[in-house]
C-alpha atoms as one frame of an Amber mdcrd trajectory, in Angstrom:
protein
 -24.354 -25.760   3.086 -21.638 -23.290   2.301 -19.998 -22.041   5.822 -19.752
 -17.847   6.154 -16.598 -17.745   5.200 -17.634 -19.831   1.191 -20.315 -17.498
   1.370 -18.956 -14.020   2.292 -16.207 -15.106  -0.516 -18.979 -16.162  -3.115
 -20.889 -12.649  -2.707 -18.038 -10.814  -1.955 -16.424 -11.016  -5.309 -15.308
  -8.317  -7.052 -16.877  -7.343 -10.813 -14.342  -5.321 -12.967 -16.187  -2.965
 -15.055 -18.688  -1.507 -12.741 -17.696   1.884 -11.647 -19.371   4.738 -10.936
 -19.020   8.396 -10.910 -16.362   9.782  -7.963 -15.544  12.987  -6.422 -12.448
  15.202  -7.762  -9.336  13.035  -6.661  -8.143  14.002  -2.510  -5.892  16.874
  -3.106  -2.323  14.435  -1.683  -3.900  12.901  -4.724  -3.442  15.841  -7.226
  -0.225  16.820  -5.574   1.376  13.153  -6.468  -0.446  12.976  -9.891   2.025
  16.110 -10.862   5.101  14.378  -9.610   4.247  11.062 -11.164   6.256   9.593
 -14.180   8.954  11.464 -13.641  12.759  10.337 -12.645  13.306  11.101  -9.205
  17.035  11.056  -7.755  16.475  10.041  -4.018  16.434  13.696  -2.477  13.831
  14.465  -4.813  11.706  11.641  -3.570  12.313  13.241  -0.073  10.851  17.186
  -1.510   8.369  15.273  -3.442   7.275  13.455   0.380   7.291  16.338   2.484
   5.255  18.438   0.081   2.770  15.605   0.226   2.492  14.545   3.427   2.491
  18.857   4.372   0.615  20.419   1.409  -0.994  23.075   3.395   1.769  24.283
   4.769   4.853  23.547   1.795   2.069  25.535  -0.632   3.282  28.482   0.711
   6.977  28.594   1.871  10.229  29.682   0.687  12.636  28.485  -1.157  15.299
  28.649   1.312  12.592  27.406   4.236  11.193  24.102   2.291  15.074  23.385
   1.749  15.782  23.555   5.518  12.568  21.304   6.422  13.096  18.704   3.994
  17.153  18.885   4.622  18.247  19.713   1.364  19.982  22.559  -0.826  18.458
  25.616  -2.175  19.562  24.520  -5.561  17.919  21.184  -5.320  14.875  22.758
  -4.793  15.016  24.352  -7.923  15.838  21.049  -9.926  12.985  19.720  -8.637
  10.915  21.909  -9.962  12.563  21.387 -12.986  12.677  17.701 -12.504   8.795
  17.605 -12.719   7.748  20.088 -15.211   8.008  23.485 -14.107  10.159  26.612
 -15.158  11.032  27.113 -11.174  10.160  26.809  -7.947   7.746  30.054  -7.969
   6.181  28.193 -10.703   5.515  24.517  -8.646   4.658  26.480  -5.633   1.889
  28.368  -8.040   0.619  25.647  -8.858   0.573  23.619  -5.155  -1.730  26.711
  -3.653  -4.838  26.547  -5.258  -4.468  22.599  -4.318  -3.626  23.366  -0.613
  -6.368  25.789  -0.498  -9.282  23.068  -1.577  -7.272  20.588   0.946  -8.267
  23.342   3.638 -11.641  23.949   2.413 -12.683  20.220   2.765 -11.203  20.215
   6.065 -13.857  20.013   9.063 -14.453  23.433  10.139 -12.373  25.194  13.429
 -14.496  25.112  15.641 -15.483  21.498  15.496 -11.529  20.449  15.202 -11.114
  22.059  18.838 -13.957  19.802  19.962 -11.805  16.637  18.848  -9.506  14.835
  21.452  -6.128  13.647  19.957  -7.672  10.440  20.224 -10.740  11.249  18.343
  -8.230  13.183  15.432  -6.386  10.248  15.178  -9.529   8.210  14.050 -10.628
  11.068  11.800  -7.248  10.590   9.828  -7.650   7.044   9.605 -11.136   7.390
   8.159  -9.195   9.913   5.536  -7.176   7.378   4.712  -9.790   4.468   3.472
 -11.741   7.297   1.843  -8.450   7.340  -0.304  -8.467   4.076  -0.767 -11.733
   3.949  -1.704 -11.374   6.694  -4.793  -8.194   3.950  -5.636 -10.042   1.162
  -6.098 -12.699   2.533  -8.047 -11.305   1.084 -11.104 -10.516  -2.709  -9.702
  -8.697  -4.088 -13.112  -5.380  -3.914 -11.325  -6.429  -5.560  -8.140  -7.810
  -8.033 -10.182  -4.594  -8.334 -12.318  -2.189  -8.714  -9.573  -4.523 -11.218
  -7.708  -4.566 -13.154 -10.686  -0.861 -13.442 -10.519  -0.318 -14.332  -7.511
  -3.108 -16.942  -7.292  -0.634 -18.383 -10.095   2.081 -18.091  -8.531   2.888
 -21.424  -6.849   4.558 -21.116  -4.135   3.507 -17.744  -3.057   5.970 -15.974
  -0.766   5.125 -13.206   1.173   7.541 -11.205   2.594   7.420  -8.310   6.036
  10.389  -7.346   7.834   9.925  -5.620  11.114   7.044  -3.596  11.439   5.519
  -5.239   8.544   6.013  -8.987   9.657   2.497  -8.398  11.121   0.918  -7.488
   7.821   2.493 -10.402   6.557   1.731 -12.890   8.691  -2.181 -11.782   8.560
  -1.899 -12.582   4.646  -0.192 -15.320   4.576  -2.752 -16.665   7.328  -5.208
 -16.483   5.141  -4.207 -16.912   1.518  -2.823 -20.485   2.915  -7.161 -21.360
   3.713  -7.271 -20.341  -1.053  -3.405 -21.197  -2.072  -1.768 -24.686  -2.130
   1.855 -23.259  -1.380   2.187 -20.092   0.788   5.651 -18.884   2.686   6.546
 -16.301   5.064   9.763 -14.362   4.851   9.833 -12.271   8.203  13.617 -12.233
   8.986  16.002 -10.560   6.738  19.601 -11.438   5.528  20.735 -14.975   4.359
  17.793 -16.432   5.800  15.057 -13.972   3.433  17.965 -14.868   0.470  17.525
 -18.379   1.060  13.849 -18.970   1.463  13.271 -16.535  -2.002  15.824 -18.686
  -4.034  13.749 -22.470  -2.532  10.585 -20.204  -4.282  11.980 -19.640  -7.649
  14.020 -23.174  -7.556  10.227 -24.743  -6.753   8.461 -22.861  -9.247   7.292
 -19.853  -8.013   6.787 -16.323  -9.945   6.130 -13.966  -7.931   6.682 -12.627
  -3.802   4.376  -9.546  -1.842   6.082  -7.769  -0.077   4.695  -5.295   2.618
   6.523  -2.360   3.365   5.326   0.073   6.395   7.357   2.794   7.597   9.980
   3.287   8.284  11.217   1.598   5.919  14.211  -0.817   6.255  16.956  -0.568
   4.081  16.626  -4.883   4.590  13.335  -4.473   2.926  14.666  -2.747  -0.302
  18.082  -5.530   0.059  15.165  -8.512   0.263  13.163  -7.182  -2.810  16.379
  -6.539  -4.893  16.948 -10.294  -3.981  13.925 -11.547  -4.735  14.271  -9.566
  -8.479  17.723 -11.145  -8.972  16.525 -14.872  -8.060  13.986 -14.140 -10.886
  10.910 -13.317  -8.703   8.544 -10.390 -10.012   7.342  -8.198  -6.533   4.011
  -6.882  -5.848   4.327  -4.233  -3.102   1.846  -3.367  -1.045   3.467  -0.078
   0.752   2.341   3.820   2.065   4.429   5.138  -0.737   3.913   6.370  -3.586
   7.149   7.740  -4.664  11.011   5.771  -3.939  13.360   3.028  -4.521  10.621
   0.299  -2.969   8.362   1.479  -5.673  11.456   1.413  -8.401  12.291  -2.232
  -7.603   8.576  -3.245  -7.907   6.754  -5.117 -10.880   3.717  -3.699  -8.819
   2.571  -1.165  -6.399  -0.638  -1.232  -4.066  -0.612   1.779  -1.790  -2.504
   2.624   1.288  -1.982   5.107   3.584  -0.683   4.536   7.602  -2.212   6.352
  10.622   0.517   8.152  12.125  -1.144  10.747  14.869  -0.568   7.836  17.603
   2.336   6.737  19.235   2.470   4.023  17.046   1.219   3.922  13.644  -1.707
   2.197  12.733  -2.898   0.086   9.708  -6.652   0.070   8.759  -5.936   0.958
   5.394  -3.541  -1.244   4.425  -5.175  -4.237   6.227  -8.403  -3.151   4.050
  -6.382  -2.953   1.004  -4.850  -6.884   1.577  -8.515  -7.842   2.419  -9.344
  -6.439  -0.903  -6.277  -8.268  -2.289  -7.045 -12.023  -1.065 -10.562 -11.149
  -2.207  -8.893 -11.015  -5.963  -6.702 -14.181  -5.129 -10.108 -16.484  -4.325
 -11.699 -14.446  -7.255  -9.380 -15.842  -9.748  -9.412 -19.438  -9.502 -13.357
 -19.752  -7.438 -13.321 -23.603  -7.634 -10.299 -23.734  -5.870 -11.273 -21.675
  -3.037 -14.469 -23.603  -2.570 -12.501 -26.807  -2.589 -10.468 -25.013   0.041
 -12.708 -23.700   1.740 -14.536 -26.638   2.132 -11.732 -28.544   3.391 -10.749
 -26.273   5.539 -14.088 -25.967   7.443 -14.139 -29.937   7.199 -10.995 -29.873
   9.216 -12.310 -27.110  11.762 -15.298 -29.080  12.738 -13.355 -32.628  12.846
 -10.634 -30.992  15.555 -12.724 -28.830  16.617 -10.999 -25.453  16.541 -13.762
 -23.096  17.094 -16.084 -22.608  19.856 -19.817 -23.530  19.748 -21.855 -20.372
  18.903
């Protein structure tokens, strides 16, 4: 008899193909559609960020005030604009209002907001954030694609620094009970250099890398390492603009919680649920066989308690 975990896999599976209508895109989703496929020097990136992460308020500043929040010149501003379509900055900011005005409209009304602990606020951004995730992954071909790819990719190496090591540890955990060959690379320097050149010397294709904020400049220095060995990166990251996202073969994105002390993860651990849910998909007599074993091994050494 298949054990939970064979059969929460087996119905579990994911079926490309099957979508169904959704809601107008989350208005941070509008706001980075217009700033999409365009060349971004790094303090770009940074105007592009702040106007997404503060749409109802950027929507409606200066010039000369959005340069002193995000730290950069006037005239930078104003290439910006430029940089992603627009005559001026008059002419983005037009076009960020009516998009900060539907972002306020959907917003939970005044009075109940008061009512809300910080506590209680902190959980209603968190639920914000899977609801984007959500509207992302209602077209599953890439999740599909990139598990496919790195169900091939033997070994696998996944790859956290910092912050992320704990994201990275919780996949690798798992993908090692579907995949033959999975290694961690949680430290950076020599030691990350090393372990990604043993992967691409023993076969392998392709690394994950997790990247939460803030991001560590030993992050980008792992993933331009892991490119140069000859190892295509998938990223799993909160960002959808910068130089992660440049160095990447592929980008999965999920928002952090960040109204807490310390920020919190219930999107992105959804998102690399999702993920090892398109690893077992692609090869699903090799996670039974796993599976099986695995279980096998459990109940011979006992390593759970009796229920």
């Amino acid at each position: 008899m298949p054990s939970d975990q064979q059969a929460r896999a087996q119905a579990s599976a994911i079926t490309p193909g099957r979508l169904t209508p959704e809601a107008e895109p989350a208005p941070v989703d509008r706001v980075l559609a217009l700033f999409g496929g365009h060349r971004l020097s790094p303090g770009q990136r940074r105007i592009a960020q702040y106007i997404a992460d503060h749409l109802t308020e950027a929507a409606f500043l200066s010039i000369t005030d959005l340069a002193e929040r995000v730290g950069v010149s006037q005239p930078s501003v104003t290439r910006f604009a430029a940089s992603v379509g627009f005559s001026g900055y008059p002419a983005l900011r037009e076009a960020l209002q009516p998009i900060a005005l539907s972002a306020v409209a959907a917003s939970p009304d005044t009075g109940e907001a008061d009512r809300r602990n910080e506590l209680q606020a902190a959980v209603d951004a968190e639920i914000e954030n899977l609801e984007s995730l959500r509207r992302a992954l209602a077209d599953p071909d890439q999740m599909l694609d990139i598990g496919r790819e790195l169900a091939r990719s033997t070994p696998l190496t996944i790859l956290g620094l910092r912050i992320s090591g704990s994201l990275a540890e919780y996949f690798a955990y798992a993908a090692r009970r579907i995949h033959p060959d999975v290694r961690t690379v949680t430290r950076g320097g020599s030691v990350a250099y090393d372990t990604l050149l043993q992967a691409r010397a023993a076969g392998g294709t392709w690394v994950l890398a997790f990247a939460m904020p803030r991001h560590a400049h030993e992050t980008l220095a792992a993933i331009r390492a892991a490119r140069g060995a000859g190892l295509k990166v998938a990223l799993i990251t909160d960002l959808a603009l910068g130089p992660l996202v440049d160095e990447a073969d592929a980008t999965l994105t999920a928002a952090t919680g960040s109204r807490l002390v310390f920020d919190s993860y219930a999107a992105p651990g959804v998102l690399s649920a999702a993920l090892l849910q398109a690893m077992a998909d692609a090869d699903p007599q090799r996670t039974q066989a796993r599976l099986e074993g695995y279980e096998q091994a459990a109940e011979q050494h006992n390593f759970f308690l009796e229920e």
